[in-house]
C-alpha positions as CSV (number, residue, x, y, z in Angstrom):
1,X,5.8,56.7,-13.0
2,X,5.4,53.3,-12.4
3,X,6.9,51.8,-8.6
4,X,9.8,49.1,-9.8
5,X,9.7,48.3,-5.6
6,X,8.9,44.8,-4.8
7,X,5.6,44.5,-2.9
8,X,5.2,42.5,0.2
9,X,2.5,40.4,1.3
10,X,1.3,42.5,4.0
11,X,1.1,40.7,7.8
12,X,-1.6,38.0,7.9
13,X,-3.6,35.3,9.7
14,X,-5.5,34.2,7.3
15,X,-3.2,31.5,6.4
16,X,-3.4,29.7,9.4
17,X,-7.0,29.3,9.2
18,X,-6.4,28.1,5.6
19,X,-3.8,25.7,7.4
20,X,-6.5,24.5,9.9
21,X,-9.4,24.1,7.1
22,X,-6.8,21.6,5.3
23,X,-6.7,19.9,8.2
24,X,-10.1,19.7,8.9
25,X,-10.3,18.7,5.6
26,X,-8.0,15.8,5.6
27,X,-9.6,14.2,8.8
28,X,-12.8,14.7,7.2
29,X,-11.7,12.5,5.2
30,X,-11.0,10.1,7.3
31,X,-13.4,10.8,9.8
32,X,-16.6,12.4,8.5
33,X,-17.5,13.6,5.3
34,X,-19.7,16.6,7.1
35,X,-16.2,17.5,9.0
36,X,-14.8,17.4,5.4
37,X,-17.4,20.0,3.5
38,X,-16.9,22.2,6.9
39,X,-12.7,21.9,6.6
40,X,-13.0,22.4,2.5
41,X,-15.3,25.6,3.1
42,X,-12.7,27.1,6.2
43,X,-9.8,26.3,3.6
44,X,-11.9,28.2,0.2
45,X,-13.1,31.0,2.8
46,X,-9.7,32.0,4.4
47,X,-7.9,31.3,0.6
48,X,-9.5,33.7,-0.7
49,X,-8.9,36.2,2.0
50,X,-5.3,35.3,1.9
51,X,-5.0,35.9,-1.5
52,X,-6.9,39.0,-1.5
53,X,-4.4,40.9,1.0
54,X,-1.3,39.3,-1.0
55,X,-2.7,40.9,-4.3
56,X,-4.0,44.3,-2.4
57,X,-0.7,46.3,-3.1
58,X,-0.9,45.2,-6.8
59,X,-4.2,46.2,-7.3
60,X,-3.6,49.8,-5.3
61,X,-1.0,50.2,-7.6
62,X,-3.0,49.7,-10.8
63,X,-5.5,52.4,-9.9
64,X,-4.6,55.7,-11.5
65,X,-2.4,58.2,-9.5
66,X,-4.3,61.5,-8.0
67,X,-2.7,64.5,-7.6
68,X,-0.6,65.2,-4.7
69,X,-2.1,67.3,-2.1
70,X,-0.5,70.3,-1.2
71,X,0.6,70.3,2.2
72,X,2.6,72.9,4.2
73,X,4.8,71.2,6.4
74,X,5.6,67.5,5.4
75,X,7.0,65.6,8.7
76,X,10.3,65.3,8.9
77,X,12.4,62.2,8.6
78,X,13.8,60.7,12.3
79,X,17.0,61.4,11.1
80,X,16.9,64.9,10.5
81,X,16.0,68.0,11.8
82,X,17.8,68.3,15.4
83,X,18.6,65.4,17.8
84,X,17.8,62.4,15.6
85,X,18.5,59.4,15.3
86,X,21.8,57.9,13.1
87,X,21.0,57.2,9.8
88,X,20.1,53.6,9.3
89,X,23.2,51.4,7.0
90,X,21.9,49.8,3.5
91,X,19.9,46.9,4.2
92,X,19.7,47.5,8.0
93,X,15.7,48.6,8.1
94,X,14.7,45.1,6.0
95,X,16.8,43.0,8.0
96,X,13.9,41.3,9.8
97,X,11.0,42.7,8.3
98,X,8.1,41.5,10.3
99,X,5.8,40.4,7.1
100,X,8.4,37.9,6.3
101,X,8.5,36.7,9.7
102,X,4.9,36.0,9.4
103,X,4.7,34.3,6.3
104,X,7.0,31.8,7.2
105,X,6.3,31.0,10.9
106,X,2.2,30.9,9.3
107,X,3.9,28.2,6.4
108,X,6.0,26.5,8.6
109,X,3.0,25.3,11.6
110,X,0.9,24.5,8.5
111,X,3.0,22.7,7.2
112,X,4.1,20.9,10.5
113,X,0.2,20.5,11.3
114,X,-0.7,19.3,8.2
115,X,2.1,16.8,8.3
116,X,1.2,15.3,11.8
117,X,-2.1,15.0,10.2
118,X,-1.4,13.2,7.0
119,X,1.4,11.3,7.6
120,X,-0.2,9.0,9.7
121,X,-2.9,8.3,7.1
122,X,-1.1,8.0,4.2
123,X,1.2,5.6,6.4
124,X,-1.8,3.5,7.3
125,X,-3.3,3.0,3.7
126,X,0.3,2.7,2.1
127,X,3.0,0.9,4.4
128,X,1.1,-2.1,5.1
129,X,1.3,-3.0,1.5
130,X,5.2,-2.9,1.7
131,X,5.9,-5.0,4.6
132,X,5.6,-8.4,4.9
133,X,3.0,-9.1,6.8
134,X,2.9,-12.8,8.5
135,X,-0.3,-15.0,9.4
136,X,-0.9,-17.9,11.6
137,X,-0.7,-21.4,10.4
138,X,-3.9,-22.5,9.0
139,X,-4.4,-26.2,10.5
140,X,-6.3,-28.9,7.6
141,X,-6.4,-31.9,9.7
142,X,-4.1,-34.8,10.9
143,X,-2.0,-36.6,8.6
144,X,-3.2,-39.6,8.3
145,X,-5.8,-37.7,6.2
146,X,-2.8,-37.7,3.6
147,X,-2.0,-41.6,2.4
148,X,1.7,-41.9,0.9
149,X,1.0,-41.1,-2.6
150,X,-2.3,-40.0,-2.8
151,X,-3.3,-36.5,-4.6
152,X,-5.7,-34.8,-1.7
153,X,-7.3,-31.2,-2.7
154,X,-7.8,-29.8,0.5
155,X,-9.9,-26.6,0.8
156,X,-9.7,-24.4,3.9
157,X,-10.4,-20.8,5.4
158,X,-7.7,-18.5,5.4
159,X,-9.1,-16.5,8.3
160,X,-12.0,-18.6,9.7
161,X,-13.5,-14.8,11.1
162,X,-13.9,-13.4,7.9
163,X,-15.8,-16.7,7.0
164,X,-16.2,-17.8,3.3
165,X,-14.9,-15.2,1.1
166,X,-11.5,-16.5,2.6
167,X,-11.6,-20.0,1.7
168,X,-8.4,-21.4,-0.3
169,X,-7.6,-24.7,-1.9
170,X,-4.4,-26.3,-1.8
171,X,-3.5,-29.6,-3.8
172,X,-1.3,-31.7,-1.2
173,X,0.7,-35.0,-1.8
174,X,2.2,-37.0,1.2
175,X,5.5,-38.4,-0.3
176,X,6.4,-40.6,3.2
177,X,9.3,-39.5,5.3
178,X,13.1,-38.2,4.4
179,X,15.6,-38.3,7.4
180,X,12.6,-39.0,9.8
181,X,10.6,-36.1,8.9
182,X,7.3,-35.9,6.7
183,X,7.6,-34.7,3.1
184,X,4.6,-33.2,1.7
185,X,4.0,-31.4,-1.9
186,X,1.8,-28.5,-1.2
187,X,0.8,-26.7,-4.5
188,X,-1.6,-23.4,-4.7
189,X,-4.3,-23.5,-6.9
190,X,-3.8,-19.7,-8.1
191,X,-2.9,-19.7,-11.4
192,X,0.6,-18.1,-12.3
193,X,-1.4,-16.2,-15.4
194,X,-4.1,-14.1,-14.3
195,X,-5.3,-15.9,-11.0
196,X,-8.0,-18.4,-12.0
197,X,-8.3,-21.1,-10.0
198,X,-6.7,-24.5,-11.7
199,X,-8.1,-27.8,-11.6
200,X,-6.5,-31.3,-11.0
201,X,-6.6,-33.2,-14.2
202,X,-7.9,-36.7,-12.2
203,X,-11.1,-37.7,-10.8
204,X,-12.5,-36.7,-7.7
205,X,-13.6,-39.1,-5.2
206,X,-16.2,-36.5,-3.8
207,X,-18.1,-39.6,-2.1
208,X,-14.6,-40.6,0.0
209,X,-14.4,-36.4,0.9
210,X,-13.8,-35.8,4.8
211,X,-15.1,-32.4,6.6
212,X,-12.3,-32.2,9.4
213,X,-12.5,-29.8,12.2
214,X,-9.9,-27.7,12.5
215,X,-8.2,-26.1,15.5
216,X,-8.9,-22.6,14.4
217,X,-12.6,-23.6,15.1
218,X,-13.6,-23.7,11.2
219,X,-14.2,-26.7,8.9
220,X,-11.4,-28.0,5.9
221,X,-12.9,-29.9,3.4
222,X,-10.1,-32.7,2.4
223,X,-11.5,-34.7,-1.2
224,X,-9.1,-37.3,-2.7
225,X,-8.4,-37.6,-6.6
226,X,-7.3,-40.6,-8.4
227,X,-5.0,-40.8,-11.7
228,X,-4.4,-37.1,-10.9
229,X,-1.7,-36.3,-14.9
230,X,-1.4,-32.7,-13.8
231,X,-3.7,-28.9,-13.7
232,X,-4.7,-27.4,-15.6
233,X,-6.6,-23.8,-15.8
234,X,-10.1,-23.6,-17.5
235,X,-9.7,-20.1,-18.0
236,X,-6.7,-19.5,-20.7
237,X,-5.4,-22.9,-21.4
238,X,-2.3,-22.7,-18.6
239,X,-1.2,-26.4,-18.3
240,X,0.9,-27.7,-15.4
241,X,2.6,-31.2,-14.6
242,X,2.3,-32.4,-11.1
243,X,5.0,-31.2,-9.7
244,X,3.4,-27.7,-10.6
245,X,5.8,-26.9,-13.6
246,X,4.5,-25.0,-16.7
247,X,4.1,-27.0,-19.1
248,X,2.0,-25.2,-21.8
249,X,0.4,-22.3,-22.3
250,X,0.3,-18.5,-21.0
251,X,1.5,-18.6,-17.6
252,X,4.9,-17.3,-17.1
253,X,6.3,-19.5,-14.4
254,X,5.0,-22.9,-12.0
255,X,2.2,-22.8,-9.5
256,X,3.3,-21.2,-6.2
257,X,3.3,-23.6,-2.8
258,X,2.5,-23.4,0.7
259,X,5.1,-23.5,3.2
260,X,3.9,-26.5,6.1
261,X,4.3,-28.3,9.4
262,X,3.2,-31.4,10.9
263,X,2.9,-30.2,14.8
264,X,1.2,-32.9,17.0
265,X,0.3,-34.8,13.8
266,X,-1.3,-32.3,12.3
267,X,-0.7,-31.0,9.4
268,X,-0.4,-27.3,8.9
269,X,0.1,-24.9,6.4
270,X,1.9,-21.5,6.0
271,X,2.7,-18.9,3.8
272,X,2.6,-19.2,0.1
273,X,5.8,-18.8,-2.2
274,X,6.3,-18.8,-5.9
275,X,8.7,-21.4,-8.2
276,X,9.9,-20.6,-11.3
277,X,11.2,-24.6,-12.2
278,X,11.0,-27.4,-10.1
279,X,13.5,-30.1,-10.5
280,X,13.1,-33.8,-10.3
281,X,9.9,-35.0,-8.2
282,X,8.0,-35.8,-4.7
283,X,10.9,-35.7,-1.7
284,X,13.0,-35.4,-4.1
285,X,12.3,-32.2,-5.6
286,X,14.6,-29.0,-6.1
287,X,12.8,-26.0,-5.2
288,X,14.5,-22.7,-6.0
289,X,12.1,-20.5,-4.0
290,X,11.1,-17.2,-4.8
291,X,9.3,-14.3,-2.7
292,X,5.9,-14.8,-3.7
293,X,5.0,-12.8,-6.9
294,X,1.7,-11.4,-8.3
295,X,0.0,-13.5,-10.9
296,X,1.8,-12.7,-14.8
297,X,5.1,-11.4,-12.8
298,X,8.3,-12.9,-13.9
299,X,10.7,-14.0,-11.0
300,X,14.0,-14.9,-12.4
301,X,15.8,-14.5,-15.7
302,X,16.3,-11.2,-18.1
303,X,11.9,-10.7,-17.3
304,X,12.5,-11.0,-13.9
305,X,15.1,-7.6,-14.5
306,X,13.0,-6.3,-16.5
307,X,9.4,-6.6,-14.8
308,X,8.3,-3.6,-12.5
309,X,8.9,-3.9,-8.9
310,X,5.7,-4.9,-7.0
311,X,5.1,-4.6,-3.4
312,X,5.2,-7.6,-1.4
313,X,2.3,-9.6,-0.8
């Protein structure tokens, strides 16, 4: 006849060495590869053992059953047979049965190890990409380097230690002074498409171009352009007015811009930010600004609802 009784996973350690080769496993990762093959081969090694004594009682009770042994004088129950103790109530002998105990203290310090372990490296890989993270100033020279009027493409390093792979270009106008303070247009050369870099539709006066040391100890590279119409991007056709509004093709909103400062007579430039229209012109202009999106990413309107959530960046 078969046993209908529930079989329990007899008392174990093997799971926390399967908890510690995780572990090793996930520093490994960050660590050492070696000190990942040696956590991955703990974690295999004391699986299998754990499963093995969980599916013991199963397998005992798929061999086939012997006959009973005769024995004379079975041992009697503690219960009965003189003194003895009271019978135990229903449910009074599993109340705290010790295999259970086991199991979950075992699951529970795995779990809590494993979570002091991969919490802070999933932090360190994933938060940063959700919070805003801020930058110096990026100083491009003084600004009388900027005439009143004149189109300037300035190109610069983002983080002078990382050296060229972070050079930018910004396209910046001086339009004089509102209220006693310096108005400058400061446009990103980023597409609002897929990226490329666009190009001022004017000619460049390479041979006027000035190489002005900047505070931050690296070199901006400031060329002025005459009869500048607009960009445009040699990549897909995106064409933009100077103000940095779309004015034909793929891209999906205006050029994003550079937040800026004048500090000692200097100018200096910021973060970026995206536009979806600007209105009217030079210090004049009606910005609505925008968190700065990804290149192809609505920001405003029904696609702006409608376009998945990105992280800032």
């Amino acid at each position: 006849m078969q046993d209908e009784t529930p079989h329990l996973p007899p008392p174990s350690l093997w799971p926390v060495g399967f908890a510690l080769g995780v572990v090793c496993l996930l520093v490994g990762v960050i660590v050492s590869w070696v000190v990942a093959a040696v956590g991955g081969g703990l974690a295999l090694v004391f699986g299998f053992l754990w499963v093995r004594d969980i599916t013991a009682a199963r397998r005992r009770a798929a061999l086939p059953e012997r006959p009973a042994e005769h024995v004379e004088a079975p041992p009697l129950p503690a219960q009965e047979g003189g003194p003895a103790m009271p019978e135990p109530s229903p449910g009074e002998v599993e109340r705290f049965p010790r295999s259970r105990f086991l199991e979950g203290a075992t699951l529970g310090i795995g779990g809590l190890i494993g979570g002091a372990v991969t919490v802070p490296a999933v932090g360190l890989m994933v938060v940063p990409a959700f919070t805003k993270q801020g930058r110096k100033s990026i100083d491009i020279g003084p600004l009388a380097d900027f005439p009143e009027g004149q189109w300037v493409v300035a190109t610069f390093l983002l983080k002078p230690k990382e050296g060229e792979v972070m050079r930018r270009t910004a396209y910046v106008r001086n339009n004089g002074f509102v209220d006693d303070k310096p108005s400058l247009t400061v446009i990103s050369n980023r597409c609002a498409h897929l990226g490329c870099p666009v190009q001022p539709n004017g000619l460049l006066q390479s041979d006027k171009s000035k190489n002005e040391k900047t505070r931050q100890d690296s070199v901006a590279r400031l060329i002025p352009v005459v009869g500048l119409s607009g960009f445009g991007c040699p990549c897909h056709g995106g064409a933009y007015d100077t103000e940095g509004n779309r004015t034909a093709g793929p891209p999906v909103r205006g050029l994003d811009r550079y937040e800026f400062s004048v500090i000692d007579g200097r100018l200096y430039l910021g973060k970026t930010y995206s536009v979806n229209h600007v209105e009217g012109a030079g210090a004049n202009a009606k910005i609505q600004r925008f968190e700065l999106a990804g290149p192809g990413q609505h920001i405003s309107g029904v696609e702006g609802w409608l376009y998945p959530w990105q992280p800032p960046h």
